[in-house]
SEFIMI-419065 format. One record per residue (C-alpha): residue in three letters; y, z, x; residue number from 1. Coordinates in Angstrom, 2 decimals, always signed. Layout:
// residues N
+-----+---------+---------+---------+-----+
! res !      c2 !      c3 !      c1 !   n !
+-----+---------+---------+---------+-----+
! ALA !       Y !       Z !       X ! NUM !
...
+-----+---------+---------+---------+-----+
This chain:
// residues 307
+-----+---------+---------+---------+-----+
! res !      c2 !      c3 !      c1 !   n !
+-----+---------+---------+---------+-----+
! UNK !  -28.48 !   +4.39 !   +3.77 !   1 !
! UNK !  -29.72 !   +7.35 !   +1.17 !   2 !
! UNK !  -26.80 !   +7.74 !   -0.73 !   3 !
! UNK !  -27.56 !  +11.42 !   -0.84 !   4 !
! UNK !  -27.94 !  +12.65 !   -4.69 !   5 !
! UNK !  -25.58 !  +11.98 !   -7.02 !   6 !
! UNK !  -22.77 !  +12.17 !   -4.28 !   7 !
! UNK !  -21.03 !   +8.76 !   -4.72 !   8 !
! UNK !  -19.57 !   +7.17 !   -1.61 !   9 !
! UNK !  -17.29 !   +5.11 !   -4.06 !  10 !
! UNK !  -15.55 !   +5.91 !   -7.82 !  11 !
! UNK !  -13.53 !   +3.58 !   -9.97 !  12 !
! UNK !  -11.04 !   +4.37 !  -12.52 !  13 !
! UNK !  -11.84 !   +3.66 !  -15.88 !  14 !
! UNK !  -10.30 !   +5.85 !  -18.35 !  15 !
! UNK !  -12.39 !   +7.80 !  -20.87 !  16 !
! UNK !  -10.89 !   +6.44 !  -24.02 !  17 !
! UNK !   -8.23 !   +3.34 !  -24.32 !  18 !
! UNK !   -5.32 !   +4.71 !  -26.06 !  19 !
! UNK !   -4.31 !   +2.72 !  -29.64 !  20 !
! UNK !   -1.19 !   +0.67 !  -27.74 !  21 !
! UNK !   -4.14 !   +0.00 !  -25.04 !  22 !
! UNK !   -6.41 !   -1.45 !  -27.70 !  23 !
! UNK !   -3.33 !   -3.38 !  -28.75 !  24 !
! UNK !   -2.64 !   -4.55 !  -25.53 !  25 !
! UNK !   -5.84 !   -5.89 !  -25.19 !  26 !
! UNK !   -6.24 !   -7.73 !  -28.61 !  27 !
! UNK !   -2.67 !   -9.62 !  -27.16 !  28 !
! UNK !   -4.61 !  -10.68 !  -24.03 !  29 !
! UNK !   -7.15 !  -12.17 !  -25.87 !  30 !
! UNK !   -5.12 !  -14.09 !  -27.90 !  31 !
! UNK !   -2.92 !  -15.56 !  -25.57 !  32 !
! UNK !   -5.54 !  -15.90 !  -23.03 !  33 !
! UNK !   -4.30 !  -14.67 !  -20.53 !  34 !
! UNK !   -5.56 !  -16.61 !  -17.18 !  35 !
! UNK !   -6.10 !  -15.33 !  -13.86 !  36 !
! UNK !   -3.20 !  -17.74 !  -12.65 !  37 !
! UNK !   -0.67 !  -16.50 !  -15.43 !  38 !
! UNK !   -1.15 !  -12.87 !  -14.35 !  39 !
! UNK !   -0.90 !  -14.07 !  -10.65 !  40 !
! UNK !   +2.98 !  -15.79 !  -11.32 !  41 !
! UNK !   +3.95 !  -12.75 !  -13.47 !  42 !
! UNK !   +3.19 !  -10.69 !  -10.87 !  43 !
! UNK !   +5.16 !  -11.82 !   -8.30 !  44 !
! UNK !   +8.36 !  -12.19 !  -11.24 !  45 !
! UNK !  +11.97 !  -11.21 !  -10.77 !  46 !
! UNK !  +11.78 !   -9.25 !  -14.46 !  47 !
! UNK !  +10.31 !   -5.93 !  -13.72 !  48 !
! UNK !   +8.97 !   -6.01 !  -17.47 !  49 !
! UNK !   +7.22 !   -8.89 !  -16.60 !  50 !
! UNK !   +5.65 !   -8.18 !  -13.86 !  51 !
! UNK !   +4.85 !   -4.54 !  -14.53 !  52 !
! UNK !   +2.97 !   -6.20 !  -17.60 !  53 !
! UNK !   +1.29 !   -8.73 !  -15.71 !  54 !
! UNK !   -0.03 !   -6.26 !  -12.85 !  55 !
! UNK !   -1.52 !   -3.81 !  -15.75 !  56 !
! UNK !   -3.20 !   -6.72 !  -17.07 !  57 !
! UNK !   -5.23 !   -6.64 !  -13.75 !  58 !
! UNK !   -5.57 !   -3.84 !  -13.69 !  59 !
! UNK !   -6.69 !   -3.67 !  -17.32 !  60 !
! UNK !   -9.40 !   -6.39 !  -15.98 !  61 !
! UNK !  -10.55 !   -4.14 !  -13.01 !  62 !
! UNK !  -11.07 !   -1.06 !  -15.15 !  63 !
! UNK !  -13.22 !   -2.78 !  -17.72 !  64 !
! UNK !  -16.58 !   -1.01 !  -18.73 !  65 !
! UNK !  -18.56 !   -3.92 !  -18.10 !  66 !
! UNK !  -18.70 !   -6.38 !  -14.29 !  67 !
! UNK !  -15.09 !   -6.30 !  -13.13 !  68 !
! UNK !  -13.98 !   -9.73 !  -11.93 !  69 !
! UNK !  -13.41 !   -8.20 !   -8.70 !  70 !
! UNK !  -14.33 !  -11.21 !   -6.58 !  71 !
! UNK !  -12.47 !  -13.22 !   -8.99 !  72 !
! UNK !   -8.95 !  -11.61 !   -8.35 !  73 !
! UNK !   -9.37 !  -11.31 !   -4.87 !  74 !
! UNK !   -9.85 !  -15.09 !   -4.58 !  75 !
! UNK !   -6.94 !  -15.70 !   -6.29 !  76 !
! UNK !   -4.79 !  -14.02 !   -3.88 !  77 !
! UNK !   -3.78 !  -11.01 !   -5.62 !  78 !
! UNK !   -4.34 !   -8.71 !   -2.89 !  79 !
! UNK !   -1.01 !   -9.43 !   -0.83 !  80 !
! UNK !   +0.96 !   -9.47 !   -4.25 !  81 !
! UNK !   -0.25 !   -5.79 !   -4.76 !  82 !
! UNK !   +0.04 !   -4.08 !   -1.50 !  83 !
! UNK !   +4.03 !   -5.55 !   -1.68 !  84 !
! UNK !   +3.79 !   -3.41 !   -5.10 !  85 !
! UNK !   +3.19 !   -0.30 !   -3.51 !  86 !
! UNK !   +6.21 !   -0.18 !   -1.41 !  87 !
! UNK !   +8.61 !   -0.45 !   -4.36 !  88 !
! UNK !   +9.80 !   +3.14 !   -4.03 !  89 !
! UNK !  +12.68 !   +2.04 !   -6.95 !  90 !
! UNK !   +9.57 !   +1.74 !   -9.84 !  91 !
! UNK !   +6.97 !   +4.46 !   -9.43 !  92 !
! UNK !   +5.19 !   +2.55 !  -12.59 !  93 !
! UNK !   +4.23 !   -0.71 !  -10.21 !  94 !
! UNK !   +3.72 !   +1.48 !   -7.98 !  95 !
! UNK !   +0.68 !   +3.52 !   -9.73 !  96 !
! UNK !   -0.28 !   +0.40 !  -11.79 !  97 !
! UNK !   -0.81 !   -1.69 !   -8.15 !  98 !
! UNK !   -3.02 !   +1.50 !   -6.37 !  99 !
! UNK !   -5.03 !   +1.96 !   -9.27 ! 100 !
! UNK !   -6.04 !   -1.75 !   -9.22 ! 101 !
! UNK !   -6.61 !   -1.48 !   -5.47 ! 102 !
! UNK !   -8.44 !   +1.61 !   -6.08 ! 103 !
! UNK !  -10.94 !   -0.11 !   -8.10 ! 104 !
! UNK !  -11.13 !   -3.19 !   -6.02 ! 105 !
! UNK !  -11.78 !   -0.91 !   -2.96 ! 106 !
! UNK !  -14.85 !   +0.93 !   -5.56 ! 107 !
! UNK !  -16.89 !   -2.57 !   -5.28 ! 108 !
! UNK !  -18.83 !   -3.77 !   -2.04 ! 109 !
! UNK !  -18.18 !   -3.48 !   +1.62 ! 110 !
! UNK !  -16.83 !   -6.66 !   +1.36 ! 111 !
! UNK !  -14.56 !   -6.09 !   -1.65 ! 112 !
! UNK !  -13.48 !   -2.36 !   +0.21 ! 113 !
! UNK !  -12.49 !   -4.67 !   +3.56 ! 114 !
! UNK !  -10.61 !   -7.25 !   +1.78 ! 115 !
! UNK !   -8.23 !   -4.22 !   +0.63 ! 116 !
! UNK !   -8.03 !   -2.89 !   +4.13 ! 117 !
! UNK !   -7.49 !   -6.50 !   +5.64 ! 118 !
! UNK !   -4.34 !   -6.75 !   +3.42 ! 119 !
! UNK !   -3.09 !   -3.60 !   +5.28 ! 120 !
! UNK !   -2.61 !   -1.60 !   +2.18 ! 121 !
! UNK !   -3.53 !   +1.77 !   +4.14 ! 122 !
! UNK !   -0.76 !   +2.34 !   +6.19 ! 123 !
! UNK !   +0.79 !   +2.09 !   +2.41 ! 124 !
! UNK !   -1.56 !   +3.79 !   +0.51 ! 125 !
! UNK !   -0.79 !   +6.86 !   +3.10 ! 126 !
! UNK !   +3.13 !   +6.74 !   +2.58 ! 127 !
! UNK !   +2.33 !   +6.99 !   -0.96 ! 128 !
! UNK !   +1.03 !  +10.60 !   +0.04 ! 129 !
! UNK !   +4.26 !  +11.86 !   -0.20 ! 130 !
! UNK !   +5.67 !   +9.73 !   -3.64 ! 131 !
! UNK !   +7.34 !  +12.74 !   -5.36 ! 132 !
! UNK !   +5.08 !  +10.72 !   -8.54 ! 133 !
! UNK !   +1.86 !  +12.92 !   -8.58 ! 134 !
! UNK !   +0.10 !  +10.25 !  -10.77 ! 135 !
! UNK !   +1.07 !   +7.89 !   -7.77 ! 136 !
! UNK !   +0.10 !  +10.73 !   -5.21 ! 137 !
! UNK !   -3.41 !  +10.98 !   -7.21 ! 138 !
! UNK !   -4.20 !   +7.25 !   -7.12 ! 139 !
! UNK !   -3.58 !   +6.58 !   -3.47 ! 140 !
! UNK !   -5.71 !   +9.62 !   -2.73 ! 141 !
! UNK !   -8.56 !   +8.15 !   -4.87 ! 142 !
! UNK !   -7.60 !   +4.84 !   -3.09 ! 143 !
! UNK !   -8.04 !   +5.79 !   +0.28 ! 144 !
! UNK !  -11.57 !   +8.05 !   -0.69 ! 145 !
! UNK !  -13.08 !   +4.61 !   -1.94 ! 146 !
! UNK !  -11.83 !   +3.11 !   +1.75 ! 147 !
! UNK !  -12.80 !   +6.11 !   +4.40 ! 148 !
! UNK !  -16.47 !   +5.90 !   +1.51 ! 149 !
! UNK !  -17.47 !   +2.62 !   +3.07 ! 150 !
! UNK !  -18.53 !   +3.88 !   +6.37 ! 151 !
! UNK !  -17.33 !   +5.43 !   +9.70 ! 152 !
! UNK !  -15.14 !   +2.75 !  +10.82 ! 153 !
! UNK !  -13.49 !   +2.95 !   +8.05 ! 154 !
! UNK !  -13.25 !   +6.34 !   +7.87 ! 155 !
! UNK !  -11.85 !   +6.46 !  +11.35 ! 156 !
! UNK !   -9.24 !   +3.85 !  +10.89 ! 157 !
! UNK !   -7.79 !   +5.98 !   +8.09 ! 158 !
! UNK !   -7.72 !   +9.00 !  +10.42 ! 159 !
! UNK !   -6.30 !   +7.69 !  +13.33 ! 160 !
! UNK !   -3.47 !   +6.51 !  +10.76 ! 161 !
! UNK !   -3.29 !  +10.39 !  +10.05 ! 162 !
! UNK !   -4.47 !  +11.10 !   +6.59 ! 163 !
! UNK !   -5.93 !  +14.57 !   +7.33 ! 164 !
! UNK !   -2.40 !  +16.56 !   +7.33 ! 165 !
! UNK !   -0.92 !  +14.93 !   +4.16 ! 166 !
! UNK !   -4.40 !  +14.96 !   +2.55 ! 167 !
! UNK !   -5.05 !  +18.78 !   +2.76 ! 168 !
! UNK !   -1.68 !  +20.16 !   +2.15 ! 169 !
! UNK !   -2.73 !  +19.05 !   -1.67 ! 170 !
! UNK !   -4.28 !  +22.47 !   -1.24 ! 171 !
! UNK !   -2.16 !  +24.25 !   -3.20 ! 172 !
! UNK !   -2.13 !  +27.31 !   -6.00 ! 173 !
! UNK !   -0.15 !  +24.36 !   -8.17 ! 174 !
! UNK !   -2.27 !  +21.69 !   -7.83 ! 175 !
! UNK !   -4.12 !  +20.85 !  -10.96 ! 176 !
! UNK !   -7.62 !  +20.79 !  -10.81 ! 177 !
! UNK !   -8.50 !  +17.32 !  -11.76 ! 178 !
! UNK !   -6.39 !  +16.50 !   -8.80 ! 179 !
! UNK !   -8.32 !  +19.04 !   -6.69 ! 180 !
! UNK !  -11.53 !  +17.32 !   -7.66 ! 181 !
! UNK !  -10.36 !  +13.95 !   -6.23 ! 182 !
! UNK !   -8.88 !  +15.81 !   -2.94 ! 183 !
! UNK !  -12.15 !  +17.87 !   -2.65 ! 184 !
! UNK !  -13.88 !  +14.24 !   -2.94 ! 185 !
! UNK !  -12.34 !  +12.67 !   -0.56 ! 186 !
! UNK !  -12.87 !  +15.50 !   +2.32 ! 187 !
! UNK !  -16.38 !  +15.18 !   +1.45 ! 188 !
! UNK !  -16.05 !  +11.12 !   +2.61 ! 189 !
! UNK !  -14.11 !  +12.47 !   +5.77 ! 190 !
! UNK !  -17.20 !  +14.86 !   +6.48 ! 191 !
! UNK !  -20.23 !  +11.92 !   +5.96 ! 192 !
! UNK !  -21.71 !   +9.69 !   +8.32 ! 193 !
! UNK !  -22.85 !  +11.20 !  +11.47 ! 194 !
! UNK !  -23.30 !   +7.58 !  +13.47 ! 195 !
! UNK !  -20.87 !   +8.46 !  +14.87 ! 196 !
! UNK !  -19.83 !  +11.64 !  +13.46 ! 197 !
! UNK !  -15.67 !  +12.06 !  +12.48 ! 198 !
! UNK !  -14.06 !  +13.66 !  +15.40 ! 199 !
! UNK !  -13.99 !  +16.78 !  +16.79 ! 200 !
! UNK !  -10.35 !  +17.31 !  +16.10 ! 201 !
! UNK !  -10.65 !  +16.37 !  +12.53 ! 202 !
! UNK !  -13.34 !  +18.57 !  +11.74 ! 203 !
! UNK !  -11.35 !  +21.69 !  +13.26 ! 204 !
! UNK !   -8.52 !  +19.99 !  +10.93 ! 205 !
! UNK !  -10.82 !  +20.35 !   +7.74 ! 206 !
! UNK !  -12.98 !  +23.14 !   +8.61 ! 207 !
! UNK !  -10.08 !  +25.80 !   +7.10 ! 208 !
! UNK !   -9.48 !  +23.93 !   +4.46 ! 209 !
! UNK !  -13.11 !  +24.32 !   +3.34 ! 210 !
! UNK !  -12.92 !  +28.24 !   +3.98 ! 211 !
! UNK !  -10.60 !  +27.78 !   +1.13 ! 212 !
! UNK !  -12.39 !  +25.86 !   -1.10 ! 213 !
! UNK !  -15.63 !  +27.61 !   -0.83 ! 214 !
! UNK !  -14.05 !  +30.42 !   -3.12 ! 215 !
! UNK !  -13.09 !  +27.87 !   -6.00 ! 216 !
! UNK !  -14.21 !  +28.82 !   -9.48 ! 217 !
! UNK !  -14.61 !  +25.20 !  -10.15 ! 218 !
! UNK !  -18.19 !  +24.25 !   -9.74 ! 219 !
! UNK !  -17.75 !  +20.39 !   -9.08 ! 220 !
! UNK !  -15.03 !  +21.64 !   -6.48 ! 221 !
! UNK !  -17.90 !  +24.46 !   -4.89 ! 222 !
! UNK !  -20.56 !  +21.86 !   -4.92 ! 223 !
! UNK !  -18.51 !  +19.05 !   -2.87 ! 224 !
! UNK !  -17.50 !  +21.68 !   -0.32 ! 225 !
! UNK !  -20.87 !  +22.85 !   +0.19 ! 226 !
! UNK !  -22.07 !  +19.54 !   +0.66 ! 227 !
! UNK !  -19.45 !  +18.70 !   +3.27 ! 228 !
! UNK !  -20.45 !  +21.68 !   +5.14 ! 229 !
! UNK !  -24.29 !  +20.56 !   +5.14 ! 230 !
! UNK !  -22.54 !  +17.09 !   +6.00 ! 231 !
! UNK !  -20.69 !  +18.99 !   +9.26 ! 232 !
! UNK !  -23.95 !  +20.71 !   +9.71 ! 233 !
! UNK !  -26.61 !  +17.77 !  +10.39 ! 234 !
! UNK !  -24.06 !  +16.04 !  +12.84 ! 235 !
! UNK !  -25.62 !  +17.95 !  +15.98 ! 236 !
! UNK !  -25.33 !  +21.38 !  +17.58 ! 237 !
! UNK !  -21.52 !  +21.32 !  +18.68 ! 238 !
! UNK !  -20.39 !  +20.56 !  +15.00 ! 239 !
! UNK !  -22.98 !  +23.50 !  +13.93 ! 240 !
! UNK !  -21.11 !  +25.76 !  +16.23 ! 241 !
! UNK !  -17.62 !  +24.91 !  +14.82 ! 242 !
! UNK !  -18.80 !  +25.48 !  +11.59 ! 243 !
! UNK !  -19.94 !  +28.41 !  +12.66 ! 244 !
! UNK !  -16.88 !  +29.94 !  +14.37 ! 245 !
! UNK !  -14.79 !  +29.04 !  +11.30 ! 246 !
! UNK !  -16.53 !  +32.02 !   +9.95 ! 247 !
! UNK !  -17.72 !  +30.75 !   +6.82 ! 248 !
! UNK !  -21.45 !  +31.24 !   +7.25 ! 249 !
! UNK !  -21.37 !  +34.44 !   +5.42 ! 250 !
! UNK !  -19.72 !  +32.97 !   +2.08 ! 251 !
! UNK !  -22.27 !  +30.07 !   +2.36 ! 252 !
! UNK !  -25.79 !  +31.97 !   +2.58 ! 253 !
! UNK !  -24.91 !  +33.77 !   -0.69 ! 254 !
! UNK !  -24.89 !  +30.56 !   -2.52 ! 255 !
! UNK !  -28.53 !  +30.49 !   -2.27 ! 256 !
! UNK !  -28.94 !  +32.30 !   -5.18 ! 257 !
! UNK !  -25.94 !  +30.59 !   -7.52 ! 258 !
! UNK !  -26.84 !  +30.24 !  -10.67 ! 259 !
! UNK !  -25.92 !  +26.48 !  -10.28 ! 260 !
! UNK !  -29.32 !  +24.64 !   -9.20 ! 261 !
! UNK !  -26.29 !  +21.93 !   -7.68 ! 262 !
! UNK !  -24.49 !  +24.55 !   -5.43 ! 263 !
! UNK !  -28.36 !  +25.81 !   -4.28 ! 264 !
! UNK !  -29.31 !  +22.69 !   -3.17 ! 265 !
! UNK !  -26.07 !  +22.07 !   -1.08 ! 266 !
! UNK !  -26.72 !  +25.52 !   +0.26 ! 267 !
! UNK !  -30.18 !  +25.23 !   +0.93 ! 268 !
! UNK !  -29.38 !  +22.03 !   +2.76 ! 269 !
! UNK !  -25.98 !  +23.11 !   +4.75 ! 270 !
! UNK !  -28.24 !  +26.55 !   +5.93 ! 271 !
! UNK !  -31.27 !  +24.52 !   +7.08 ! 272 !
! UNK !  -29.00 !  +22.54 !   +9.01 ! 273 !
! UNK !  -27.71 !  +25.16 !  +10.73 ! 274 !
! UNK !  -31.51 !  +26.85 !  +11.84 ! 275 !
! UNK !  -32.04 !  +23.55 !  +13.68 ! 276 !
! UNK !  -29.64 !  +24.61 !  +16.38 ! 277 !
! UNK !  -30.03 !  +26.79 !  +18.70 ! 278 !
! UNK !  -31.82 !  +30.45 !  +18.35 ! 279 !
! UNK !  -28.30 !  +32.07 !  +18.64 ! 280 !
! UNK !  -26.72 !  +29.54 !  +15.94 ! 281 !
! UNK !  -30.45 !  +30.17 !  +14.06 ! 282 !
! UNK !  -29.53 !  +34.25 !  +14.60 ! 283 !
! UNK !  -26.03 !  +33.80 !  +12.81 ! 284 !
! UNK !  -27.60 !  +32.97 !   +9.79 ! 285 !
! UNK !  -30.24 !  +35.64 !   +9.98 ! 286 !
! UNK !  -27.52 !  +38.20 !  +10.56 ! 287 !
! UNK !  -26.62 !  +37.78 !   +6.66 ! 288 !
! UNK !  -29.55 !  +38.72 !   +5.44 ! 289 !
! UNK !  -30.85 !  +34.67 !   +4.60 ! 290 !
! UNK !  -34.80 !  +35.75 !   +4.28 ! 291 !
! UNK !  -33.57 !  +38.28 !   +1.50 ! 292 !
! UNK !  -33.19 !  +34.67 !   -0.76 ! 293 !
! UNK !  -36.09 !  +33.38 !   -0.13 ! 294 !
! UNK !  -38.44 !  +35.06 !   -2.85 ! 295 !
! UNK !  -36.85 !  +33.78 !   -5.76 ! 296 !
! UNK !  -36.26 !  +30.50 !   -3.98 ! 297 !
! UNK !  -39.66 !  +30.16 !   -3.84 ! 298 !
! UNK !  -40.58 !  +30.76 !   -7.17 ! 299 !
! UNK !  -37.66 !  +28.95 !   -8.07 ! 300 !
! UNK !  -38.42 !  +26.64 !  -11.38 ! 301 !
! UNK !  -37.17 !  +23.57 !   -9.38 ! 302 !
! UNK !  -39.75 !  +22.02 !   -7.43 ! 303 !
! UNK !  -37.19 !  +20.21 !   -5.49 ! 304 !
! UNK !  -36.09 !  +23.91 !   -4.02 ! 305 !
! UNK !  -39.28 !  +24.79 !   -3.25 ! 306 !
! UNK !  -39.65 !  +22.12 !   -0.41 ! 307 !
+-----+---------+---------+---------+-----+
């Protein structure tokens, strides 16, 4: 399956610079060695100190630059001691340190992704949508993006266990942006795969949601909602017409000539989706004025735009 561009179907965690304890923190591990099956009986410990400690360290392992020992945790049985993590409402700390783990075990293979969901850390992962922790909020998010990004089954499991209403009330004037990003991310995931496509209800759930978005200042938030428009777009006629009637055609044909090559080919893609319906969904985007773009489209430097 053409992973489409640069859009990634799955991210993991890794944080842009260790901080100096982190450093630390590692050195320690090296020199005590710390085994798979040490981390495994501190996590499961009656010290909160200890175990907090002890899930980090996997944690620590899973966001490593280099090959994550994904398989090799999983194996060990890790899986069940994490998802018990995430319901420990009295430590917000476990909480975050156990989703982020999952996160990136979820970021690996289809394989690795099931193993998460077979440990029924979803139903989880979507109580965590209302933590009053926003780091925890943030990581179950990114959590369940990395699980509905492994294909529609997935995908519909995780809306039919209702992620849609929790997930897009993020929306908000407050919300900070890197936050945003991740939310905008994982709408994109809900949007993908048209075999079969997400359901009708959930895409008149998500198409407002995108009328919002499509004003954001933030390019990496403009180009993901684009994109999940030209995702709505190539998933048949009656998803063309909702799309449609949301009324956000005439916000998207502008973007043709955005000074951002990324937003133009999202555009480009999400409007010739829609002029393979039918002559009166074609006529909709004719009404705004669409062949006025097309001159300096095609002249445009990028060869890929041309086509």
């Amino acid at each position: 399956q053409n992973k489409r561009d640069e859009h990634l179907l799955k991210k993991r965690n890794v944080p842009q610079e260790e901080s100096l304890e982190d450093s630390d923190v590692d050195a320690d591990f090296k020199a005590q060695n710390v085994t798979l099956e040490a981390i495994l009986q501190n996590a499961t410990s009656d010290n909160p100190v200890i175990q907090l400690s002890a899930v980090q360290a996997a944690r620590k392992l899973l966001s490593s630059d280099r090959n994550p020992p994904i398989d090799d945790l999983i194996k060990s049985g890790i899986l069940p001691i994490l998802v018990k993590c995430l319901e420990r409402d009295d430590n917000p700390s476990l909480q975050f340190e156990a989703a982020w783990a999952l996160t990136n075990i979820a970021s690996g293979t289809s394989a690795q992704t099931q193993a998460v969901v077979q440990s029924n850390a979803v139903p989880l992962f979507l109580r965590l949508l209302h933590s009053p922790h926003q780091n925890v909020c943030e990581q179950a998010v990114w959590a369940l993006g990395n699980i509905i990004g492994d294909g529609p089954q997935c995908r519909d499991y995780v809306i039919s266990l209702g992620v849609v209403k929790p997930l897009l009330s993020f929306i908000n004037p407050s919300i900070p942006i890197t936050f945003l990003r991740n939310v905008t991310w994982v709408i994109v995931n809900l949007c993908r795969n048209k075999d079969p496509p997400p359901p009708m209800e959930t895409v008149q759930e998500i198409l407002p949601a995108l009328c919002v978005l499509i004003y954001h200042t933030d390019i990496n938030i403009l180009v993901d909602t684009v994109w999940a428009l030209s995702y709505l777009t190539d998933g048949g006629n009656e998803q063309i017409q909702m799309v449609i009637d949301s009324g956000v055609v005439p916000f998207l044909v502008p973007l043709l000539s955005h000074q951002e090559v990324k937003v133009q080919t999202a555009a480009l893609r999400a409007v010739g989706n829609i002029v393979t319906g039918t002559d009166e969904q074609t006529q909709v985007v004719l009404n705004c004025d669409v062949l006025s773009y097309f001159p300096n489209l095609l002249t445009h430097p990028k060869e890929k735009i041309n086509k």
